[in-house]
C-alpha positions in Angstrom: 193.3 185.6 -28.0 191.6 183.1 -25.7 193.4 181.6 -22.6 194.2 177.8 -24.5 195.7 179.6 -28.0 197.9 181.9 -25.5 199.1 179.0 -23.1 199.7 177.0 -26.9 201.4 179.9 -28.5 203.7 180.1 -25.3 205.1 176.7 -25.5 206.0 176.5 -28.8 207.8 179.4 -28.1 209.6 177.3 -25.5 210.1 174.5 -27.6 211.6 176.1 -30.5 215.6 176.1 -28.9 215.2 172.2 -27.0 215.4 171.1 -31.4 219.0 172.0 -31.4 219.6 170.1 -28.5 217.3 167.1 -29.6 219.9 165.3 -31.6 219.5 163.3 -35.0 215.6 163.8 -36.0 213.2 161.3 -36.6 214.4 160.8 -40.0 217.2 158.9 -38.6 215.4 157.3 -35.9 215.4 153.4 -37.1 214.6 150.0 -34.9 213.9 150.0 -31.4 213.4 154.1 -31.4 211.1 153.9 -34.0 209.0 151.3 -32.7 208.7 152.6 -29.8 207.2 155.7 -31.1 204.0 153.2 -32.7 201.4 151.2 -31.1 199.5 151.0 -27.4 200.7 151.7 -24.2 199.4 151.8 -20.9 200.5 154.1 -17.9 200.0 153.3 -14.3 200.8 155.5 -11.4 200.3 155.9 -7.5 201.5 157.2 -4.2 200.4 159.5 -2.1 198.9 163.0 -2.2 198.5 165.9 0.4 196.4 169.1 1.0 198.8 172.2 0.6 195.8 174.8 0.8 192.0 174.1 0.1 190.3 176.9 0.2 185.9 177.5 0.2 183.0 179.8 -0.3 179.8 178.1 -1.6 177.9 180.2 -3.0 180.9 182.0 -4.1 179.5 185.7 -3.2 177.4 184.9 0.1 179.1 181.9 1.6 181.6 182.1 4.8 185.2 181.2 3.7 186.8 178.7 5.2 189.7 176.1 4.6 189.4 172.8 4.9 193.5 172.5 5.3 193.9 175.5 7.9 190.4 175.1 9.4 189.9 171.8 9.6 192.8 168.8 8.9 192.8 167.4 6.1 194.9 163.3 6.0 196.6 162.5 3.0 195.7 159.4 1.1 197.1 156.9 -1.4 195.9 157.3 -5.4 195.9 155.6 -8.3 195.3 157.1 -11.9 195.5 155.3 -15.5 196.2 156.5 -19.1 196.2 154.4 -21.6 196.9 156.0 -25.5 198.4 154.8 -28.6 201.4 156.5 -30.5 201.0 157.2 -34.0 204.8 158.2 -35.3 204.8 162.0 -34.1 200.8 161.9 -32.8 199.9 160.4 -29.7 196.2 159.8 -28.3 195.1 159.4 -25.2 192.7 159.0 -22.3 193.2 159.8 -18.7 191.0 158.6 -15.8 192.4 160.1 -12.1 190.0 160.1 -9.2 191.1 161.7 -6.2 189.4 161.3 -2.1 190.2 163.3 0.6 189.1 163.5 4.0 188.9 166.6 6.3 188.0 166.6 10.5 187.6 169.5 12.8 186.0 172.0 14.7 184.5 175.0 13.0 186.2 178.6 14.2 183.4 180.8 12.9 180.0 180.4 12.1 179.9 178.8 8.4 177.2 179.4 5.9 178.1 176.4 2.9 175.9 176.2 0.7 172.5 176.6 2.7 173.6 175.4 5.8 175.1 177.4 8.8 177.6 175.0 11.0 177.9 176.7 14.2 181.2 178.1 15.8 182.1 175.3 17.4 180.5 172.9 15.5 182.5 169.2 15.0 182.6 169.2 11.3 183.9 166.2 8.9 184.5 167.1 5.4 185.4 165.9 2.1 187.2 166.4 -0.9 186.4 164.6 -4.2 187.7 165.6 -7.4 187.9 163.1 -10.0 189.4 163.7 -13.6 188.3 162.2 -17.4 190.4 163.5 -19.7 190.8 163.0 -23.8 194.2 164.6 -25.1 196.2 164.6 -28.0 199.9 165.8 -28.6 202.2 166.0 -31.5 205.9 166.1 -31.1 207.7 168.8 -32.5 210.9 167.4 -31.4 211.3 163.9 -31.6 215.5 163.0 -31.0 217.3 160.6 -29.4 218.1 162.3 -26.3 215.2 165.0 -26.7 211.6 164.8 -27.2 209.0 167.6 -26.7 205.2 167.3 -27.7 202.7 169.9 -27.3 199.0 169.5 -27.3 195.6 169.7 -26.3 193.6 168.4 -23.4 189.9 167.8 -23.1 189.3 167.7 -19.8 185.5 166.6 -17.7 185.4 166.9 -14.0 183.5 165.7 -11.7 184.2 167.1 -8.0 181.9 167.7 -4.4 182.7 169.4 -1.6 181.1 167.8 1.6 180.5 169.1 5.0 179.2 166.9 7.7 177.9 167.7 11.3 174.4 165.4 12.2 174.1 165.7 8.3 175.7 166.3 5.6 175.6 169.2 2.9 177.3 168.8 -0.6 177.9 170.9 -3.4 178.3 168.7 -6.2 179.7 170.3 -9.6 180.2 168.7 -13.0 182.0 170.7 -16.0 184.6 170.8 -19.2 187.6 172.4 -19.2 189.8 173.1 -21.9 193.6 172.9 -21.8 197.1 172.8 -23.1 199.1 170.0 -22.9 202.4 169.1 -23.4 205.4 166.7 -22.7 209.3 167.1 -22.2 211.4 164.1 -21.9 215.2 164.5 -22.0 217.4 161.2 -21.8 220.4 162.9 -20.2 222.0 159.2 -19.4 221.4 156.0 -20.9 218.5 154.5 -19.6 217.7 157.4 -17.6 215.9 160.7 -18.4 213.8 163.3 -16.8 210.4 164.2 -17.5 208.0 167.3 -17.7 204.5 166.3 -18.2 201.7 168.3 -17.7 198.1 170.1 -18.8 197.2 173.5 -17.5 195.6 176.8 -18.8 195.0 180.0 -16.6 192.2 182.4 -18.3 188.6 183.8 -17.2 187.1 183.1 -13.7 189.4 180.3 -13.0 192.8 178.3 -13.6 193.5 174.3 -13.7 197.3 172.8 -13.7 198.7 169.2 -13.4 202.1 168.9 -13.7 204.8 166.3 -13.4 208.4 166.3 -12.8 210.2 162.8 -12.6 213.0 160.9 -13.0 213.0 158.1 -15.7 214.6 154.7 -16.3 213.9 152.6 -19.1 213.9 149.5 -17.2 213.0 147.3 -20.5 212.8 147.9 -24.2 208.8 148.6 -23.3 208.6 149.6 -19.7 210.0 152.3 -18.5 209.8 153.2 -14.9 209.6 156.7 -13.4 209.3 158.0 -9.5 209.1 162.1 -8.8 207.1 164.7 -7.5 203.1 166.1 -9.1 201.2 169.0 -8.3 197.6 169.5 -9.1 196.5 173.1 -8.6 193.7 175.4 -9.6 190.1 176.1 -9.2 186.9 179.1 -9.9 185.7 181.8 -8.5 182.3 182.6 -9.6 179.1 183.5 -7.5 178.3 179.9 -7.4 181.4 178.7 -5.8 184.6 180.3 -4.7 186.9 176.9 -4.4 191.0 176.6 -4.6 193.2 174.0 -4.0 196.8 173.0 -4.2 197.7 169.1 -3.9 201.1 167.9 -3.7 201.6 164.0 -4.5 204.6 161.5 -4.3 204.2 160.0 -7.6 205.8 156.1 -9.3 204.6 155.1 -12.5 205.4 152.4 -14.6 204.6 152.6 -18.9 204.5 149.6 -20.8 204.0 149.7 -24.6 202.6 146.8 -26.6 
């Protein structure tokens, strides 16, 4: 069983007790609810987002390891990302676009062979950290209540990431690939117009693993916007013997959804 039919087969494990908690099915969903549940929508969200570790070897089996959190500094920055999707009763669509920058400064400790290029001990180094994210997914909910929904899915997912170091010149180790994964989406309305969500895509399987998951509070600010602030953590990365490369970022996240 490959890594995406074990991470799917786990969370519909997971999502089989939330239906007795969902409340009336979808059968008795009618005006508002169910209209909600058809047509566009856009999602916005920003904030900021920090290093928590960042970890290199390029080439993965002959590089020097080094950090560009512990070893060098790197600043946190403001981001932006945008999905956009349409909701088709239980299926929902989507695309996701979610660049990421970060910038790195410091002195190297050790000698440092990245990629080709050996930055003395010593050595003022700049660095930098670009991952950016294109992502197709699709879920279905297999609980859809008034105070419960849960959707599980999948995620086609392109990125499109470089690691750069800098002394007089700069070296960079560019790397463009797909990676499969499971998605999947819990949103309990414990109050009124407020609810918390779960959102996320990850998988864990072969050389490498890829997370991105969302925990936030909710409040339908408007029959279609609904408002969210909370906490997302983008973690994963490869180890092969073309690059060793792992990286946890933490990010203050507000979003706003509006359907159309």
């Amino acid at each position: 069983m490959t890594g995406l039919a074990r991470s799917l087969a786990l969370l519909a494990v997971l999502a089989a007790p939330a239906a007795a908690l969902a409340g009336p099915t979808s059968t008795a969903l009618a005006g508002p609810t169910s209209t909600a549940l058809a047509g566009p929508w856009v999602d916005l969200e920003t904030g900021g987002v920090w290093s928590g570790y960042n970890d290199v070897r390029i080439p993965g089996d002959t590089g020097t390891r080094f950090s560009l959190h512990d070893d060098l500094t790197t600043s946190g920055a403001p981001y932006a990302r945008v999905r956009a999707g349409v909701d088709l009763g239980r299926h929902q669509v989507w695309a996701l676009y979610a660049p990421l920058r970060l910038e790195a400064q410091g002195v190297a400790p050790v000698d440092i062979d990245f990629f080709g290029t050996t930055f003395a001990a010593g050595t003022p180094l700049r660095g930098r950290y670009r991952f950016d994210s294109y992502r197709l997914g699709w879920r279905y909910r297999v609980v859809q209540g008034e105070r419960l929904t849960v959707a599980l899915g999948v995620t086609a997912k392109i990125r499109d990431a470089a690691i750069t170091v800098c002394a007089a010149e700069c070296t960079v180790r560019s790397n463009t690939g797909f990676v499969p994964l499971a998605s999947f989406m819990v949103h309990w309305r414990f109050a009124g117009p407020f609810g918390l969500l779960l959102d996320g895509d990850a998988l864990a399987g072969g050389p490498g693993r890829a997370e991105d998951v969302t925990l936030a509070l909710t409040w339908e600010a408007a029959e279609n916007l609904t408002a969210r602030i909370g906490y997302r953590v983008v973690e994963g990365g490869a180890d092969t013997a073309s690059v060793y490369n792992f990286a946890l970022l933490n990010y203050a996240a507000a979003g706003l959804t509006a359907r159309f």
